[in-house]
N, C-alpha and C positions, 0 to 999 in steps of 0.2 A: 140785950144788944143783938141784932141781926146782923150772921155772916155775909159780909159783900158775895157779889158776885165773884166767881174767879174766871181769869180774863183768858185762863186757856187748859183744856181739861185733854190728855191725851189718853183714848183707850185703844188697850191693845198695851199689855206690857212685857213682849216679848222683849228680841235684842236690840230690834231696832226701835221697838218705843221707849225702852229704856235711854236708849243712844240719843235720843232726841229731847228727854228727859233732863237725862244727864248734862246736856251741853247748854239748856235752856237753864240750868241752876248755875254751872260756870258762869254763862256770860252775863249773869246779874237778874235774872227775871225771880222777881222775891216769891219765897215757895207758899206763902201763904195765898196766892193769886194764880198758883196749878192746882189743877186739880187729877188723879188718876182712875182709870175708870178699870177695875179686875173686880172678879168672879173669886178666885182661887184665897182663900183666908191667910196662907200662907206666903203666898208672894208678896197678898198685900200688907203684910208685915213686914217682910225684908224691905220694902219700898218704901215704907214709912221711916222704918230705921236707918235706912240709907240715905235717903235725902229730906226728913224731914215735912214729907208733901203729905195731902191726906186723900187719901186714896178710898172710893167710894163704889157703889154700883155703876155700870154703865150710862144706864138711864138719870140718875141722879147728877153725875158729871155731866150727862150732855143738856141738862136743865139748868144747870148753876154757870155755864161756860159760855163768855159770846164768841169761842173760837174755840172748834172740837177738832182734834188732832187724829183718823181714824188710822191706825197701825194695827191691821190684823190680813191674816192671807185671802186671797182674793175670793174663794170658793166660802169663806164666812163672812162677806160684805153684806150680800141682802138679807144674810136672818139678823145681822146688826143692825142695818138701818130701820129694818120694821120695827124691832125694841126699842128705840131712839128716837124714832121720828116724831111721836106726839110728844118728847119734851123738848124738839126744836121748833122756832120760828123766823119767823122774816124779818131780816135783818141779822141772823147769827150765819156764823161762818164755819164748813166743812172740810178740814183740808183731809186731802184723802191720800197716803202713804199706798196703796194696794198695787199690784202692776196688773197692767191691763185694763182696771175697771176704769171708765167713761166717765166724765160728767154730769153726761143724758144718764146714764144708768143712775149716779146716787139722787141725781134732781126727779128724775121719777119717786121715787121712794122718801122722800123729803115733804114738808110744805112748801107751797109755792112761797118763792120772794126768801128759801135760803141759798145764801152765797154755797158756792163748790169750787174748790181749787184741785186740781189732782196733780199729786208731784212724785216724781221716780227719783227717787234717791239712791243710795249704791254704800255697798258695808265697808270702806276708808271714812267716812260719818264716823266712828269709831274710835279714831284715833284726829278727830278734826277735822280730815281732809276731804270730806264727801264732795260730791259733786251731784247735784240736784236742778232738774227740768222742770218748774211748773208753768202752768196752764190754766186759765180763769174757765169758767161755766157762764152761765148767758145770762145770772145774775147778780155776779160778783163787781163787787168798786176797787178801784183803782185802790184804795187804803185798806181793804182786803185783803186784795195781792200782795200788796208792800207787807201785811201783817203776815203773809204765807211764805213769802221771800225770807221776813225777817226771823221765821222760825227754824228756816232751813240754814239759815247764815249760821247761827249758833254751833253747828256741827259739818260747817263747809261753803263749797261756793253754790250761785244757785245761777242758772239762766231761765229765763223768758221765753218761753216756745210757744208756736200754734199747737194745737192738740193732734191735730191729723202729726205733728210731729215724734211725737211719743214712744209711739211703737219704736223708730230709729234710736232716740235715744234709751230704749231699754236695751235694747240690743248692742250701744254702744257702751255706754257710760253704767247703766244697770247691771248687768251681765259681763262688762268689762273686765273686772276685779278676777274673775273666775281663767280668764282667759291669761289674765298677767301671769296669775298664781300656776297655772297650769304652765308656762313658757319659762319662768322658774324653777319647775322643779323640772323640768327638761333639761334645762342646764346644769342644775346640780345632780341629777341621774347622767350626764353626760362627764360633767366633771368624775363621778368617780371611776367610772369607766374606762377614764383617761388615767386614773391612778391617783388620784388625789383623794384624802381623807376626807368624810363627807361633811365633819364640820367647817374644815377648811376651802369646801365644795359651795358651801351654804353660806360662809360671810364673804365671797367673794364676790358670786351670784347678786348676793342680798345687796353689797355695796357699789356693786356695776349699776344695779337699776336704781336703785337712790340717784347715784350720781348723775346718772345718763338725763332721769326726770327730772332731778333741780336746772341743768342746761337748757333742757326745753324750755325749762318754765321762766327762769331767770334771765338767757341769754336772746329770746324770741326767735332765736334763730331756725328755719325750716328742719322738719326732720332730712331731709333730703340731702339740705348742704351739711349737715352733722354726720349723718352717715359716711360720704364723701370724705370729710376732713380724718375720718379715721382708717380707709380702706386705699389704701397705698396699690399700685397696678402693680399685679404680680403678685402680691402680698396674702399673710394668713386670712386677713380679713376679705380679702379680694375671693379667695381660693371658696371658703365658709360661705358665702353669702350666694358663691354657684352654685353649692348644693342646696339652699335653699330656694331660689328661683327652679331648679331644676325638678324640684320636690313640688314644687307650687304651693308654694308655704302662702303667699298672695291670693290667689283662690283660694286655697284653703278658709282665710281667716274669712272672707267673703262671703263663700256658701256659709258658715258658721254665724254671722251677725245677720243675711239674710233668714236664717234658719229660726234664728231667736226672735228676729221682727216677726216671722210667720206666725210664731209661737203667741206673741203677744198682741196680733190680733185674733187668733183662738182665743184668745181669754179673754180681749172685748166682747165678741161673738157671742161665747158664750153667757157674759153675764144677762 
């Protein structure tokens, strides 16, 4: 009796191909139909005992797979793809986790007539809540995309962007997480400062931005009128947010996501 095909082989089993792993075995995807593509003997045991998947060579995953999941750092793209590419063909599907890397670049490196989706994902994937950008290649179908969409659904929300869009969303949503986490521990470095215990610094931080992002998200209301509704004239919050304009916390964040788009056409550039 011949192994079917498995209908989606992800290699690259760092955090975030496990995240993507992991989310695609919650939401029902039966594991005898993934496949994992690791090198290391020992991971590929922990990954076997964990979720039950069978975890194989590279090359072997991306032969057995009509939709290859590629989760590895951007500067190991092209010696992957050359290891890969003669057991892909036309009609399978590349989704490409990398930042940075193009389309044009993995469709060079590919046989003609394979689909490419390249998608930026972001590490709240983790805990469910990612938020993910993909983008088709000049040979990808419409039930492709829905199949690159639907992989990303599994561990968040996904949107539809042109490519020329990308760089912006790594720089927003990509990179995002870091920038939160950073303005967080600002707070709670400020709380203690101000005298408060740092655990007590830490759940209060932690449940201001819970609350403040379920309102965005829940009440659709602008950040602008939300800001407003809490900043009374005259008031603490009136008083705080003059040092922040005054600090140019607004440029600030600006040059910083321009800085990261720069960045993330260097690494198109360079592939």
């Amino acid at each position: 009796m011949t192994t079917p095909a498995a209908q989606t082989a992800i290699i690259g089993a760092g955090v975030m191909g496990e995240t993507l792993l992991s989310g695609l075995v919650r939401s029902g995807r039966r594991v005898d139909r993934l496949l994992v593509g690791e090198k290391r003997p020992e991971r590929a045991r922990e990954l076997e005992e964990r979720y039950g998947v069978a975890v194989v060579g590279n090359r072997e995953a991306a032969e057995r797979a009509d939709t290859v999941a590629v989760v590895v750092k951007p500067q190991d793209m092209g010696e992957l793809l050359d290891e890969i590419a003669p057991a892909l063909r036309p009609g399978k599907l590349v989704v490409s986790l990398a930042a940075g890397i193009t389309t044009s670049f993995i469709e060079s490196h590919v046989p003609e007539g394979v689909a490419v989706v390249r998608v930026m994902p972001n590490t709240p994937a983790l805990v469910d809540e990612g938020m993910a950008g993909v983008s088709p290649g000049s040979h990808c179908s419409d039930a492709q995309l829905a199949e690159a969409e639907a992989l990303m659904r599994s561990v968040g929300r996904v949107v539809r962007i042109p490519e020329r869009q990308q760089d912006a969303v790594t720089a927003i949503s990509g990179s995002g997480p870091a920038y939160i986490f950073f303005v967080v521990e600002s707070m709670i470095e400020a709380g203690v400062h101000l005298g408060l215990p740092r655990a007590t610094a830490t759940d209060l931080v932690i449940q201001t931005l819970v609350g403040s992002g379920k309102m965005l998200q829940e009440t659709g209301t602008h950040p602008t009128v939300l800001r407003e509704q809490v900043t009374s004239p005259g008031g603490t919050t009136a008083s705080a947010l003059r040092e922040l304009e005054v600090h140019k916390v607004r440029a600030a964040f600006l040059a910083a996501m321009e800085a990261a788009r720069n960045r993330s056409r260097e690494l198109a550039e360079g592939s």
